[in-house]
DOVEX-540361 format. One line per 10 residues: number of its first residue (from 0); for each residue x, y, z of N, C-alpha, C, O. Coordinates in nm, 4 decimals. Last residue first. Layout:
BEGIN
NUM = X/Y/Z/X/Y/Z/X/Y/Z/X/Y/Z ~ ...
END
This chain:
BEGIN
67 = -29.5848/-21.0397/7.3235/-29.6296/-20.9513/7.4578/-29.7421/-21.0500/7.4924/-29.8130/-21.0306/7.5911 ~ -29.5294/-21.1536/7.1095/-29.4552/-21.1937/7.1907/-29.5094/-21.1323/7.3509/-29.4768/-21.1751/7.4616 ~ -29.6723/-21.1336/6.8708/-29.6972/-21.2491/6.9064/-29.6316/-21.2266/7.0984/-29.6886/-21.2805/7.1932 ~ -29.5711/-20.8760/6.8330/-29.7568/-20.8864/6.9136/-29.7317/-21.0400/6.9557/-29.7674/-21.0737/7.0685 ~ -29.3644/-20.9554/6.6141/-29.3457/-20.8867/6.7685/-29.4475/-20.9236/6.8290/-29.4271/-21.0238/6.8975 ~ -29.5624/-21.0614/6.4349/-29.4851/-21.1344/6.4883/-29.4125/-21.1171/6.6428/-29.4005/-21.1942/6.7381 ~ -29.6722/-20.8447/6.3473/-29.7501/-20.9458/6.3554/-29.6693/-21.0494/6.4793/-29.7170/-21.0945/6.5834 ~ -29.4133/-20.6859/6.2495/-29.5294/-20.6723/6.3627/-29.5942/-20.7630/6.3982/-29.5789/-20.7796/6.5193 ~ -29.3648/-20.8506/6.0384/-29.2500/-20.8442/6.1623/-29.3650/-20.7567/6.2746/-29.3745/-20.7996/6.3896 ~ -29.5565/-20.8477/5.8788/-29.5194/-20.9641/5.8808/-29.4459/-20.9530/6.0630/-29.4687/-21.0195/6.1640
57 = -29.5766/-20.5932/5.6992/-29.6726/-20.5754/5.8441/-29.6649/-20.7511/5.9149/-29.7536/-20.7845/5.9934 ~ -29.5998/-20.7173/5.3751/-29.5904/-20.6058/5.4933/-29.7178/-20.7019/5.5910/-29.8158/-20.7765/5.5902 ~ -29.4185/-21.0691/5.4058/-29.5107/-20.9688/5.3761/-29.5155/-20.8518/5.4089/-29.4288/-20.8321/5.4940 ~ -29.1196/-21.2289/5.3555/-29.2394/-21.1894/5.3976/-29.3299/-21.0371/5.3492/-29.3009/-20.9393/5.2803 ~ -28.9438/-21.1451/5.0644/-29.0542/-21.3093/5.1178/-29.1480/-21.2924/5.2045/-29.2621/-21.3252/5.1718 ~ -28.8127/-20.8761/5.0069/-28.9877/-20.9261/4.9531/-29.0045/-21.0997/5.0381/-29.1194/-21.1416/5.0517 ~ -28.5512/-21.0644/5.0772/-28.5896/-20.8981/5.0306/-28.7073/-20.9491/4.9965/-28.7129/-21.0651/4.9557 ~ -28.3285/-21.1762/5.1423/-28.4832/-21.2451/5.1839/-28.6212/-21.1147/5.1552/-28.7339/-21.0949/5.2006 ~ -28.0720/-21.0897/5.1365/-28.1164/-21.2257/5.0557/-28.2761/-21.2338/5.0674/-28.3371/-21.3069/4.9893 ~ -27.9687/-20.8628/5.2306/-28.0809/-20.8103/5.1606/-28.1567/-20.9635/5.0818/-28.2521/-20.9648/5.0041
47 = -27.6514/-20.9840/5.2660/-27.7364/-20.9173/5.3360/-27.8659/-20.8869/5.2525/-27.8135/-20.8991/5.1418 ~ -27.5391/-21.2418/5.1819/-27.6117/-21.2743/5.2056/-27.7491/-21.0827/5.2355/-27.8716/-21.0737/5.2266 ~ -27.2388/-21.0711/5.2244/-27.2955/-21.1976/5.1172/-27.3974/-21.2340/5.0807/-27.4049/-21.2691/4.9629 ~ -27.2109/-20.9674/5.4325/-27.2229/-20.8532/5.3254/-27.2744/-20.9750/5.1832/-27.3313/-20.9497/5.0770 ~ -27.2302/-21.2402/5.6123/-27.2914/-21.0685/5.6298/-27.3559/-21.0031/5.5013/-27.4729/-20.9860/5.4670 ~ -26.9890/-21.3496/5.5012/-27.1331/-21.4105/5.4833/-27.2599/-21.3343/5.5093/-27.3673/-21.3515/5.4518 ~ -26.6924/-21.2160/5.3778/-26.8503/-21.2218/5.4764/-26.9200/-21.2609/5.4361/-26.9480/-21.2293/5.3205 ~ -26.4503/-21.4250/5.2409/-26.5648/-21.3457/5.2049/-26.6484/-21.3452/5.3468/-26.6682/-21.4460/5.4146 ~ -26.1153/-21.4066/5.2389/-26.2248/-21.4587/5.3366/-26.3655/-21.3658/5.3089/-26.3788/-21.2517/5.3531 ~ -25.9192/-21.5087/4.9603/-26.0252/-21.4368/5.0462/-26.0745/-21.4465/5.1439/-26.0936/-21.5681/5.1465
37 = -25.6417/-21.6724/5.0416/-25.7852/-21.6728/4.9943/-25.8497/-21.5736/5.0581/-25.8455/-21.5487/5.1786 ~ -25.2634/-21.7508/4.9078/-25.3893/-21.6252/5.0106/-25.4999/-21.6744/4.9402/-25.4951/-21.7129/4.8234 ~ -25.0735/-21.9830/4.9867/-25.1663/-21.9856/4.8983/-25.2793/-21.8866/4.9995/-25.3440/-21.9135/5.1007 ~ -24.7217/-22.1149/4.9570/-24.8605/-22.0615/5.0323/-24.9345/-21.9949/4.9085/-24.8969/-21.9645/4.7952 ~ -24.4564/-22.3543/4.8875/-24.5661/-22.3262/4.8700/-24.6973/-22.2553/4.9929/-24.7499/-22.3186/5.0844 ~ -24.2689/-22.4771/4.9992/-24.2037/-22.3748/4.9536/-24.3605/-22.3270/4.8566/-24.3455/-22.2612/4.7536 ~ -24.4559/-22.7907/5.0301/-24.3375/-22.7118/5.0549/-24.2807/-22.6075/4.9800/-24.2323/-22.6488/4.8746 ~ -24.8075/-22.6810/5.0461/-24.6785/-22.8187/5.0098/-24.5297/-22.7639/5.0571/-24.5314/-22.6741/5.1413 ~ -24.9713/-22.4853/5.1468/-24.9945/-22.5720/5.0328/-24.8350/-22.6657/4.9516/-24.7934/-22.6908/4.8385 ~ -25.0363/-22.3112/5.4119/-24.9628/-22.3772/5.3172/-25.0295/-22.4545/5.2722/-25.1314/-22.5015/5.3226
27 = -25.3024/-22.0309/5.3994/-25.2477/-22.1423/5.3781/-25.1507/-22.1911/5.3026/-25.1357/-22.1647/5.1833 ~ -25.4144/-21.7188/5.5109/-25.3020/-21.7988/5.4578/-25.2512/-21.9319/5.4749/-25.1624/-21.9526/5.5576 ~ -25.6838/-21.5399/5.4168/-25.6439/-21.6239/5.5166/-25.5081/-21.6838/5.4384/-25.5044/-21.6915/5.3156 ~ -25.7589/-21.1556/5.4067/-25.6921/-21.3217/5.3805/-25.6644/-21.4079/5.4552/-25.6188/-21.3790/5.5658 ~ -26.0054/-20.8963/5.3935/-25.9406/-21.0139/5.4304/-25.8719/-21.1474/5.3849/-25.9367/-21.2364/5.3296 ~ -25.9365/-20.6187/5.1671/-25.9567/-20.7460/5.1652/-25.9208/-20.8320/5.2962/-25.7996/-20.8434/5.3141 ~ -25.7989/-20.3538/5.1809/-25.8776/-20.4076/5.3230/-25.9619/-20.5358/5.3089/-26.0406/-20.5716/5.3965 ~ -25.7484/-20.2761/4.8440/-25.7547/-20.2954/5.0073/-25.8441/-20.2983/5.0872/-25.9575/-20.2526/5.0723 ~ -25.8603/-20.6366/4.6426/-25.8948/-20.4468/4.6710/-25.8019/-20.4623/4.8391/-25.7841/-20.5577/4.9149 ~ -25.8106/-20.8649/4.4173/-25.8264/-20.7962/4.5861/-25.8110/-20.6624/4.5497/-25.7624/-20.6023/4.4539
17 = -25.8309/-20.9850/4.1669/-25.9088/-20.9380/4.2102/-25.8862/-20.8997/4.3253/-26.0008/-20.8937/4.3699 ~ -25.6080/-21.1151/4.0825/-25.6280/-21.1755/4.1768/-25.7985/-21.1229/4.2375/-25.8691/-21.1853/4.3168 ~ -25.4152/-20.9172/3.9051/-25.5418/-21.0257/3.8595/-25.6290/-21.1029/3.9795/-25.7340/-21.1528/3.9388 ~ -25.4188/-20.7064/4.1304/-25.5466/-20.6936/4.0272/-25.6198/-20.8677/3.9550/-25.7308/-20.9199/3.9449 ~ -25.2115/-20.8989/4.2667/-25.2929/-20.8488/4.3241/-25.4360/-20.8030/4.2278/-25.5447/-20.8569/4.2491 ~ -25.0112/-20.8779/3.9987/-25.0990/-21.0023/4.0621/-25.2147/-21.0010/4.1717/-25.3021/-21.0876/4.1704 ~ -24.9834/-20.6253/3.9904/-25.0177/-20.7207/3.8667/-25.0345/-20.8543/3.8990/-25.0734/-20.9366/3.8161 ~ -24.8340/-20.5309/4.2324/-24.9728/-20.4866/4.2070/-25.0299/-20.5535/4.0855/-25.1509/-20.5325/4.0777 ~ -24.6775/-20.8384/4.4358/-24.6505/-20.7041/4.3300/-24.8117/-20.6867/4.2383/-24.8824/-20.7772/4.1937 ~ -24.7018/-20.8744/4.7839/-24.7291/-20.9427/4.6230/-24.7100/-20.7472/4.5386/-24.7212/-20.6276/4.5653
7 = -24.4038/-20.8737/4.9865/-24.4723/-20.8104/4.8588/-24.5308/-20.8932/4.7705/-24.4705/-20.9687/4.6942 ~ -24.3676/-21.0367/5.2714/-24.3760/-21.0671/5.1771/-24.4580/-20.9663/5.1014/-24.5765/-20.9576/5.1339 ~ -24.2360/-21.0983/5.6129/-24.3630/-21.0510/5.5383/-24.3255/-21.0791/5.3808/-24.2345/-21.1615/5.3715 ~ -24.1071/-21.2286/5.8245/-24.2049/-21.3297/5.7571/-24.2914/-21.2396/5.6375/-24.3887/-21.2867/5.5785 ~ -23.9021/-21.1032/5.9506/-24.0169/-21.0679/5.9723/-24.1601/-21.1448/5.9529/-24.2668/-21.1396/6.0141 ~ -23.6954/-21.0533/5.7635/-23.6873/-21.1249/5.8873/-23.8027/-21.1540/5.9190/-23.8131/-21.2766/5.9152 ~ -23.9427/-21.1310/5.4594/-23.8093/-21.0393/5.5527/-23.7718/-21.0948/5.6615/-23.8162/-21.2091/5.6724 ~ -23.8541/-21.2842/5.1342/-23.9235/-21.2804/5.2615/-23.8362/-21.2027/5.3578/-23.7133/-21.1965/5.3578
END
């Protein structure tokens, strides 16, 4: 660890780990002389296109008109 607090993971744990750059992490301890990085997945990019086909065409018009 540097003055600094930073820390190298070395690239053979990073792959198994699955991260890419510009992954977000969050960092938790986990006991003493123990931390532990997790992803932070978007719920955005997680979810985006989830509701693809449920409504209908011409659903979100219908719906604007409701409002005037």
């Amino acid at each position: 660890m540097s003055p600094k607090h930073q820390a190298t993971i070395p690239n053979d744990v990073v792959a198994a780990a699955g991260l890419t750059a510009g992954d977000e992490l969050r960092v938790e301890a986990d006991g003493p002389g123990r931390v532990v990085l997790v992803r932070v997945d978007d719920p955005i990019i997680e979810f985006a296109g989830a509701l693809t086909g449920v409504y209908g065409p011409g659903y979100l018009e219908r719906l604007r008109e409701e409002w005037d």
